[in-house]
C-alpha positions in Angstrom: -21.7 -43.1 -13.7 -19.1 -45.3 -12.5 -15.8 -43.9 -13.2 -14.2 -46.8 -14.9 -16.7 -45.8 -17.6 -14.8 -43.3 -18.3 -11.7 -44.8 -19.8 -14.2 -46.4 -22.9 -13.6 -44.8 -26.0 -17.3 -42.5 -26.5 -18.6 -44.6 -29.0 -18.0 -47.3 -26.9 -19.8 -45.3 -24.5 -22.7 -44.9 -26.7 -23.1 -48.7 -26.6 -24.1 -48.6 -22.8 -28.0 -49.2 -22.2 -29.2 -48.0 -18.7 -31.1 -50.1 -17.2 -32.1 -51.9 -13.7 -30.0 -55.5 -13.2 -31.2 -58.3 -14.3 -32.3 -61.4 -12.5 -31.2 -63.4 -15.6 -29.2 -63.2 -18.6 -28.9 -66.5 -20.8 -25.4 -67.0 -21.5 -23.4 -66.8 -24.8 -22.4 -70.1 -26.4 -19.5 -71.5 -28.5 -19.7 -73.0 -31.5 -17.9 -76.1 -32.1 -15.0 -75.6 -35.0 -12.6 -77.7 -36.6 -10.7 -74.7 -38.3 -7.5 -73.4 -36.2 -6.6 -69.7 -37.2 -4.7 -66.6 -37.1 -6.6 -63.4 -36.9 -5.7 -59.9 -35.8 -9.5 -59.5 -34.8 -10.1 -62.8 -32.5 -8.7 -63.2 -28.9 -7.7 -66.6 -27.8 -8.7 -67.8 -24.3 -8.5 -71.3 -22.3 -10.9 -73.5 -22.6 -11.5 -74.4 -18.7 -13.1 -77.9 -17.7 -15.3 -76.9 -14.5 -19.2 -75.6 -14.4 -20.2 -72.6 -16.7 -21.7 -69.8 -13.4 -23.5 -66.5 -14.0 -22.6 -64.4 -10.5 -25.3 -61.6 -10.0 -24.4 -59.0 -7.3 -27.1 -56.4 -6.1 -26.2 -54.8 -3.1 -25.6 -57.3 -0.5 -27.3 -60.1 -2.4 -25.2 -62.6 -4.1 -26.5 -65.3 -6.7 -24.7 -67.9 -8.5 -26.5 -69.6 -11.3 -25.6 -72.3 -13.8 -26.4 -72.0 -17.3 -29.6 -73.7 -16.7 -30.5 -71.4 -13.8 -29.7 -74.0 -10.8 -28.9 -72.0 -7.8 -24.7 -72.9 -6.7 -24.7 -70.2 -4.0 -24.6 -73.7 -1.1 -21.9 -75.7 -3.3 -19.7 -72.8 -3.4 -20.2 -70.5 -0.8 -16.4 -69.1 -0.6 -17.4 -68.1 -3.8 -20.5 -66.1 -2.9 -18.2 -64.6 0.0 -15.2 -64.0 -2.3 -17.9 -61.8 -4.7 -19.2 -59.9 -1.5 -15.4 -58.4 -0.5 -15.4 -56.7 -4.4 -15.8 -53.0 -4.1 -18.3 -53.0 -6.7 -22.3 -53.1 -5.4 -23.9 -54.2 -8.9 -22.8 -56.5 -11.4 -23.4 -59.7 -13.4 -20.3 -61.9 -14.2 -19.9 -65.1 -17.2 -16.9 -67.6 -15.7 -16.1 -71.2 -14.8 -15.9 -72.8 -11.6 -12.7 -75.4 -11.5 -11.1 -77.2 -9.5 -7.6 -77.8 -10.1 -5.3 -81.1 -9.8 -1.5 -81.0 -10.4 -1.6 -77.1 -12.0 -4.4 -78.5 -14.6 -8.3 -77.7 -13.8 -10.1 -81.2 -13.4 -13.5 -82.2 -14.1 -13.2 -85.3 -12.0 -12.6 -83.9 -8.9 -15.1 -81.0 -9.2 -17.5 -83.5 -9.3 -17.1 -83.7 -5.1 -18.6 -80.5 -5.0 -21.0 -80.1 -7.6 -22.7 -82.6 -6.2 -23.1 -80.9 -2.5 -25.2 -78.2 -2.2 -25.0 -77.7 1.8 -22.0 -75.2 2.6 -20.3 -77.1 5.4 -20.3 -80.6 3.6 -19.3 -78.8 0.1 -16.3 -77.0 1.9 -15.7 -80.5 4.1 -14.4 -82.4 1.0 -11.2 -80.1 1.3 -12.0 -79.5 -2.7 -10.7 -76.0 -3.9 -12.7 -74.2 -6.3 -11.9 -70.8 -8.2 -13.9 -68.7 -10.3 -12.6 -68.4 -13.7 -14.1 -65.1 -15.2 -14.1 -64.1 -18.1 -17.1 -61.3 -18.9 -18.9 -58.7 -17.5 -22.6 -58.4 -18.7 -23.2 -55.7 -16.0 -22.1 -52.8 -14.0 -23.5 -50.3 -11.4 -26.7 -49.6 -13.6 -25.6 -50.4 -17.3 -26.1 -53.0 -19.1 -22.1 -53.6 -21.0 -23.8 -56.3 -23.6 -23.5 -54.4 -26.4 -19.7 -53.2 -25.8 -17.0 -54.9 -27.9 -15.6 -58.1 -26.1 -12.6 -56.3 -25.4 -13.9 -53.4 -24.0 -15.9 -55.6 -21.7 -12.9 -57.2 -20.8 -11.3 -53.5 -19.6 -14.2 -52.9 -17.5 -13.8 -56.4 -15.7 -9.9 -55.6 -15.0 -10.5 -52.5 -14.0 -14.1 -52.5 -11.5 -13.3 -55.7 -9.9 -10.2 -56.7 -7.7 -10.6 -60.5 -8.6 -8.7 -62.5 -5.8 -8.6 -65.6 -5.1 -10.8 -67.4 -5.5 -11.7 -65.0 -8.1 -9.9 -65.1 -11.0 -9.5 -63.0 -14.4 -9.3 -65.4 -17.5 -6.1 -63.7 -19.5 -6.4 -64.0 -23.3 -3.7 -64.0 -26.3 -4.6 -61.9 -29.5 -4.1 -62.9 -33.1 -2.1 -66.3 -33.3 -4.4 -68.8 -32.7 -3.2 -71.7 -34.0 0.6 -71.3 -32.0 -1.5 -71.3 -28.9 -3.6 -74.0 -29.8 -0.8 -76.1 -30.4 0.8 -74.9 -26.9 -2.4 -75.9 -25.0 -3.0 -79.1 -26.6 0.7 -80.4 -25.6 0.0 -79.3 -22.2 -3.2 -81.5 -22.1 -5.8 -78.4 -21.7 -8.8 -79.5 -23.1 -8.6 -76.3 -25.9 -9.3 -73.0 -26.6 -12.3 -70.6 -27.0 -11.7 -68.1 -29.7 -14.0 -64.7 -30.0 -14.5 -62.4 -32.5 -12.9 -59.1 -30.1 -15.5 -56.8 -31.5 -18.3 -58.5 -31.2 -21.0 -57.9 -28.7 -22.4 -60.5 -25.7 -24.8 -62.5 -27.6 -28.0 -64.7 -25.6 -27.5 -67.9 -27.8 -24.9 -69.8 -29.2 -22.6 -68.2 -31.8 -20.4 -68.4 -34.6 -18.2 -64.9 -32.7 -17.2 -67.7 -29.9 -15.4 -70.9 -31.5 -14.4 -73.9 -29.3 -10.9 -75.6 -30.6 -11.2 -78.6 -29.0 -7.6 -80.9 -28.3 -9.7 -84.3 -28.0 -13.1 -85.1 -28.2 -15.7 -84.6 -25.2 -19.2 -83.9 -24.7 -22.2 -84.1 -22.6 -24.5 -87.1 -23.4 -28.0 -88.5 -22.0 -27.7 -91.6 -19.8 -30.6 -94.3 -21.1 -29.7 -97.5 -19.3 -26.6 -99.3 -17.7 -25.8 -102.9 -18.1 -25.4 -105.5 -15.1 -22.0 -105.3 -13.9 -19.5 -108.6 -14.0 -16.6 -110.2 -12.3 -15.9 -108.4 -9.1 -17.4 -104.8 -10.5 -20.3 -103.6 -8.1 -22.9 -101.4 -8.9 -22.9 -101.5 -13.0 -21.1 -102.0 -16.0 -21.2 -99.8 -18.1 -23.3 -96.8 -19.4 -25.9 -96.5 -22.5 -25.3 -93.1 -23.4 -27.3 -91.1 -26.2 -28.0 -88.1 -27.9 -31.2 -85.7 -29.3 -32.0 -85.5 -32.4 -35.4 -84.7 -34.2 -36.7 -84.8 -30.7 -35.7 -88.3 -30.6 -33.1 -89.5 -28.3 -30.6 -91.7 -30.7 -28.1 -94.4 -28.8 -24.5 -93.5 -28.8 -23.0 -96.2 -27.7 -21.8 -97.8 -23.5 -19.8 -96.5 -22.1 -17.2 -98.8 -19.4 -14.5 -97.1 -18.1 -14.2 -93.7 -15.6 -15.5 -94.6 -12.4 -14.5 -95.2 -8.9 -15.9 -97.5 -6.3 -17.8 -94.1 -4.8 -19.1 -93.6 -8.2 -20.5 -96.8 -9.4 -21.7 -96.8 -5.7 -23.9 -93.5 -5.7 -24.5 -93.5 -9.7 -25.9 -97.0 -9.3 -28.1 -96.0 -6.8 -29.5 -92.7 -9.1 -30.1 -95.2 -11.5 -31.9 -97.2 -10.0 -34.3 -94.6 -8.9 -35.0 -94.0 -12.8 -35.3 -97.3 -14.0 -38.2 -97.9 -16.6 -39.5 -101.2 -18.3 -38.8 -99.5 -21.6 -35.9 -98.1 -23.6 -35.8 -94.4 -24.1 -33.6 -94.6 -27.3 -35.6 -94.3 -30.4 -35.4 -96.7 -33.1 -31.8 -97.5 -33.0 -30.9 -101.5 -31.8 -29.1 -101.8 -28.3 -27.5 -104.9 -27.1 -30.2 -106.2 -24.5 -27.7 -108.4 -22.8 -28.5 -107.8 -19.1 -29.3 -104.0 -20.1 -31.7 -101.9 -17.5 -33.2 -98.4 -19.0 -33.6 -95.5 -17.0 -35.9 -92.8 -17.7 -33.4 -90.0 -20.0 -32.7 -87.2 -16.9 -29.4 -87.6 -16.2 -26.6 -85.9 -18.6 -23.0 -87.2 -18.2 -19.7 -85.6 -19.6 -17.9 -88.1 -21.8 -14.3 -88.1 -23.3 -13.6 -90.2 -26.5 -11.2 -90.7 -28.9 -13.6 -90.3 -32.1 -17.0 -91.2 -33.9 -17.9 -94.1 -35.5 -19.2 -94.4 -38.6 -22.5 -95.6 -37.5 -22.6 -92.8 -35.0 -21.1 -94.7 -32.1 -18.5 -93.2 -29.5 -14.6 -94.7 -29.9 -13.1 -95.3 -26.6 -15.3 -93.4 -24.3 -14.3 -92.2 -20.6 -16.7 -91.4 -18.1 -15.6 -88.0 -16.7 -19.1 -87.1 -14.4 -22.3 -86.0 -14.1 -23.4 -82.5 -15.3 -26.4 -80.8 -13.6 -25.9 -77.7 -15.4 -27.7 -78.9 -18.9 -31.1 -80.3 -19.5 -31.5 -83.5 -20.5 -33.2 -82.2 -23.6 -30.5 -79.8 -24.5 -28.0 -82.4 -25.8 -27.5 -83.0 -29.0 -24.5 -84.5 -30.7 -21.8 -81.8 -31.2 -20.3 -81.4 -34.9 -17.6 -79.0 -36.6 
């Protein structure tokens, strides 16, 4: 047994499940809260706005996996390298990849490199990435799902080196609602709160709560409109949600993009166009609308809901290739 074992309490001990190392492990998932709190028994970590990555380490072999199992080992292979210096042979690892702009992680520019996935063009864009971590699912023949958070979190410090461009996710404990305050005036996106006894869970789950400081989610692309005046490429996005296995219309979405990304989105678009609309039964303004067949899932920012179930001032932030299509579903408190 690995010595850093040794340093868990024995009933913590008792929690460890031998076992060979899995070639997946569905990841944990927040729920969405709109209750700040203070608790003794909850840690408090940032909420990072990159690409959710599983990293699987046997032996030489290194695999990085979103959350829908898309392989990332050719988008970010300093990662992969990075993950082959640690002195531990075996483990599996629950982060975020970032990239970082001004001392804040940005979604905007990570988008360079999530869409690459050759090595030499991915590490051409001069785009740094680091890999947030923040679990260890695990570790030289045990499986550490079943420890309490924190004592996973022990194990991570202490079996892996994490140096850049690895990096340990540090945590507060108890006063959630000071540090939510603190990281919503320095314009994080918010905070993940988790129950600090409470074992890895394979689903989403009330013992991980997302405090979100402004709205943001990922939504379906259904159509884009024609674009006007000197705009190239489109105008704006029809963006939707599921529900009841229907795909309801959340409103378009204008603002966000670039000359490069009304240039390449326009062009995916394109390749999915369809003579019908994908939304259900809700009524879209068919002013110079196209529809595209619902593959594509973007992340949006916006400032609220609407009544009717529209989106208030939404920002197009980029494309996400780490959720199904199918998956999205409108987030609520």
């Amino acid at each position: 047994m690995n010595e850093v074992f040794r340093t868990l309490s024995a009933e913590a001990r008792a929690r460890l499940c031998e076992r060979a190392e899995p070639d997946w492990v569905a990841p944990m998932l927040a729920t969405l809260t709109d209750k700040r709190f203070r608790d003794a028994d909850w840690i408090f970590e940032r909420k990072l706005d990159g690409e959710r990555c599983l990293a699987f380490r046997d032996g030489a072999e290194v695999r990085l996996l979103t959350r829908n199992r898309r392989p990332l080992n050719g988008t970010y292979a300093e990662l992969v390298e990075a993950l082959e210096r640690e002195h531990a042979r075996r483990f599996v690892l629950d982060g975020e990849v970032v990239a970082i702009e001004a001392g804040e992680t940005s979604f905007a520019l990570l988008q360079v490199r999530m869409q690459l996935d050759d090595p030499l063009r991915a590490r051409a864009t001069g785009v740094a990435v680091y890999y947030y971590v923040f679990d260890l699912l695990y570790l030289d023949g045990y499986d550490t799902t079943a420890l309490p958070l924190l004592a996973r979190k022990r194990l991570l410090a202490s079996a892996l080196a994490l140096r850049d461009p690895l990096r340990y996710t540090e945590h507060r404990e108890g006063d959630g609602e000071t540090f939510f305050r603190e990281a919503c005036r320095r314009g994080w996106e918010g905070l993940i709160a988790k129950r600090s006894a409470g074992p890895y869970a394979h689903h989403r789950s009330p013992d991980w709560l997302k405090f979100k400081c402004f709205n943001q989610q990922e939504l379906v692309i259904g159509g884009w409109t024609d674009p006007e005046g000197t705009r190239t490429g489109f105008g704006a996005l029809l963006v939707g949600y599921y529900a009841a296995g229907e795909l309801r219309y959340a409103g378009k979405v204008g603002t966000g993009y670039n000359a490069d990304t009304l240039r390449a989105l326009a062009a995916e678009l394109h390749s999915l166009e369809q003579a019908r609309s994908p939304f259900a039964a809700d009524a879209v303004p068919a002013r110079g609308v196209h529809w595209a067949a619902p593959r594509l899932v973007a992340e949006i920012r916006f400032s609220d809901w609407t009544r009717a179930g529209r989106l208030r001032q939404p920002r197009y932030l980029g494309l996400r290739r780490d959720k199904d299509a199918r998956e999205v579903a409108r987030e609520r408190p």
